[in-house]
N, C-alpha and C positions, 0 to 999 in steps of 0.2 A: 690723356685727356682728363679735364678738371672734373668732378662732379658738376657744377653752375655748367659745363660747357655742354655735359650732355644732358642737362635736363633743355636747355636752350634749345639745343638740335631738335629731342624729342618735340618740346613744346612747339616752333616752327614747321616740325614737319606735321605737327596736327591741326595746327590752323592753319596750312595749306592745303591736308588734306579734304578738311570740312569748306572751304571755299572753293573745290571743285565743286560744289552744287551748289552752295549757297542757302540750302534748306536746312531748316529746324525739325524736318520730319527724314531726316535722309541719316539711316540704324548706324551708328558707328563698326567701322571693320577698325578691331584694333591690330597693327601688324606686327605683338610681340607676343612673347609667348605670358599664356595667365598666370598669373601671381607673382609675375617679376617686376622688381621697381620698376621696369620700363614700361610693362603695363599699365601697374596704379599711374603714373606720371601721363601717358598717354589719355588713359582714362578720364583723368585728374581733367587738364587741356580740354578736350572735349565738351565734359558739361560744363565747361567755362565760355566755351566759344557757343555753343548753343542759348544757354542763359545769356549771352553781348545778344546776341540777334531777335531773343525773347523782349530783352527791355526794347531793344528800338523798336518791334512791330508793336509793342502796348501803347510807344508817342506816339501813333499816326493820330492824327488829331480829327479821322472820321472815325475813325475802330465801334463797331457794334458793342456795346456794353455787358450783353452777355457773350460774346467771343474777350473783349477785355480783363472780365471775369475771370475765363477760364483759363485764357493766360497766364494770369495773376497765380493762378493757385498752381501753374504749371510752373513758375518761377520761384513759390514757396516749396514745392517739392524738391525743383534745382539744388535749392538752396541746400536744404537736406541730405541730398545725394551730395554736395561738394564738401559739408561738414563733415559727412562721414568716409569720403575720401582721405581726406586731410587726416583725418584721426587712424586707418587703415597706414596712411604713409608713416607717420611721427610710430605706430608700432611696430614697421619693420625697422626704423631707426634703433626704438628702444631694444629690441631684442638683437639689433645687431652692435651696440653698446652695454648691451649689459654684463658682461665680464672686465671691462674698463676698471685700473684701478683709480679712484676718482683723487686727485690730491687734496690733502691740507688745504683749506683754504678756498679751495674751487667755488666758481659761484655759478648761478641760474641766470639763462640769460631771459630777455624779456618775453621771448617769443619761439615756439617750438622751430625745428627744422622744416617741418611738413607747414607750418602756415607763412614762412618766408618763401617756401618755393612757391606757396600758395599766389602768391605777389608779383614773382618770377612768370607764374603761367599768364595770371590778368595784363602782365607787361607785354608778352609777346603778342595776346591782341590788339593791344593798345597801338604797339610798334607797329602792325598790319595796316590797321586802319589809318592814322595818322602818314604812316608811309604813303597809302591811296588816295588819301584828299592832298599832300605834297603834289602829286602824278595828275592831279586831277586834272583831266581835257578842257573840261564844261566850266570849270572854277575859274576866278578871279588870279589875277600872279598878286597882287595882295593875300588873300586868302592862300594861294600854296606856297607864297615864302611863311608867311605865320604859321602854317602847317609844318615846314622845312624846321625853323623854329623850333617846334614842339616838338618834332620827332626828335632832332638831335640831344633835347632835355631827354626823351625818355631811353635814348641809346645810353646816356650816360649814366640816367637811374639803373640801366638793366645792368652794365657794366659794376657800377658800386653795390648794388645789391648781389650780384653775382661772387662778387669780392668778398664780401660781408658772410655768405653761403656756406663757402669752401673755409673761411677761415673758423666759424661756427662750428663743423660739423670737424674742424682738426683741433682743436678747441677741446668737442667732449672727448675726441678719441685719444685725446692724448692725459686726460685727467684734468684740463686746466676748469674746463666746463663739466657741469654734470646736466643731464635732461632729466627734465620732469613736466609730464605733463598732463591737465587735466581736459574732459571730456567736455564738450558747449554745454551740454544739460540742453539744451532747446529747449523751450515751453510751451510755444504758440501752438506746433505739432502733436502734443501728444495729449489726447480725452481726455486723460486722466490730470491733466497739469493744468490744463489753459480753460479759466472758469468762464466762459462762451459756450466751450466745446462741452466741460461736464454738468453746468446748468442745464444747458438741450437734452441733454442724456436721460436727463430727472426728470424736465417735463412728460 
């Protein structure tokens, strides 16, 4: 089995998991063991599927404004939690690349491993959801052939990004790539960076 194949699987089986409820308050059971890429990847999925269901409850176009609020800052933390996911992944990559001997020549490619699978996981909700409005009972057959449409675009994105994954990651391990990569820095989060946050502080 490819790497792209099993992160597909993992990532399907967790947005299937998290739509047995359908809630954003419902604690994740992760079903692998901690600190295995299958973990982080599970994990990964998760606050990805929770953050899709975060943005659609903040469109309802009655939403109380201080519930839309809290949302909001619930979605800035998402955010957070999924950057430092990604950065957690791209580290088990590095240290499982770092005795690689790198060749002559070798170049960097645009974008880590951890933030391509990153793309991979937002795919499989995409695929989900778009597969449901396809199905849809209550919808228009205009509306689920343009559905039908789109999903078959995004089977083929998951497919070439998938492609793209595996070839990547044999890539650094064989020297033709080297990995390197650097940390988001985020700003907006932290007192001390984001002058809103340390102006208040002063006051």
């Amino acid at each position: 089995m490819s790497f792209s194949t099993n992160c597909n699987n993992i990532f399907d089986r967790c947005v299937n998991d998290y739509h047995k409820t359908d809630n954003v308050e419902t604690p994740i059971s992760n079903p692998y063991s901690q600190g295995t890429l299958e973990w982080f990847l599970y994990s990964k999925n998760w606050i990805d599927a929770v953050q899709w269901h975060l943005e659609d409850i903040i469109r309802e176009p009655g939403i109380d404004p201080v519930d839309a609020l809290a949302i909001k800052r619930r979605i800035d933390s998402s955010n957070q939690e999924r950057t430092d996911m990604v950065e957690m992944i791209d580290s088990y990559f590095m240290e499982r690349f770092s005795n690689v001997k790198v060749e002559t020549g070798a170049t960097i490619n645009t974008e880590t491993p951890a933030w391509a699978i990153d793309r991979l996981s937002i795919l499989a909700l995409k695929i989900y959801h778009m597969r449901a409005e396809a199905l849809r009972a209550d919808a228009t057959e205009s509306h689920r052939s343009n559905c039908k449409t789109k999903l078959d675009t995004l089977l083929t994105q998951r497919e070439d990004l998938s492609t793209a994954i595996d070839n990547l990651l044999n890539d650094i391990e064989s020297g033709r790539k080297y990995m390197k990569f650097y940390k988001q820095m985020k700003m907006y989060n932290d007192p001390s960076l984001n002058p809103v946050l340390y102006a208040g502080k002063k006051a």
